[in-house]
C-alpha positions, 0 to 999 in steps of 0.5 A: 910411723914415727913422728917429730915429737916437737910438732904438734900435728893436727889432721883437718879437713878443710875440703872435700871429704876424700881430702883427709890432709895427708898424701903420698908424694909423687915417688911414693917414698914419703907422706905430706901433710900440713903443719901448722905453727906460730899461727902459719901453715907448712907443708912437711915431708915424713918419709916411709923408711923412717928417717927425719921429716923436713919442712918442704915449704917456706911459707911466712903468712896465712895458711893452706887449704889444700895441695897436690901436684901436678900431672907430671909430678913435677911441681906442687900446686898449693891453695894458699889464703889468709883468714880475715874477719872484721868486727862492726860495732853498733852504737845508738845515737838516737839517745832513747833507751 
């Protein structure tokens, strides 16, 4: 299948093992999976018969871990978190060496 070569897709794993990142829309017609550029996370659509993929999500920030849709197919649920780290520095006022 071929693929816009003007992203840079990366297939992980962020949860379970039977999550691979990439699965079938609803209709069967496409496959989903998440891109990520400039630092965000984007849920895109490449369709089977070929013709162009296309961003299905708008995110601005933060990233995804997971999606799927609902029983009715409908809507599509989207685990959506922000990755946060904080860095403690740790001095020695005593003045002994």
């Amino acid at each position: 299948m071929p693929v816009d070569p003007n992203l840079s897709v990366v297939f992980t794993s962020l949860g379970s093992p039977a999550n691979i990142g990439l699965q079938y829309t609803p209709d069967g017609k496409a496959l989903a999976f998440v891109i990520e550029q400039k630092g965000l996370d984007n849920i895109w659509l490449e369709p089977l018969d070929g013709s162009k993929g296309h961003q299905t999500t708008n995110f601005t920030s933060d990233f995804i871990r997971d999606f799927r849709w609902s029983p009715d197919r409908k809507r599509l649920a989207v685990l959506h978190f922000q990755r946060t780290a904080d860095v403690i520095l740790l001095h020695d006022t005593n003045g002994s060496q």
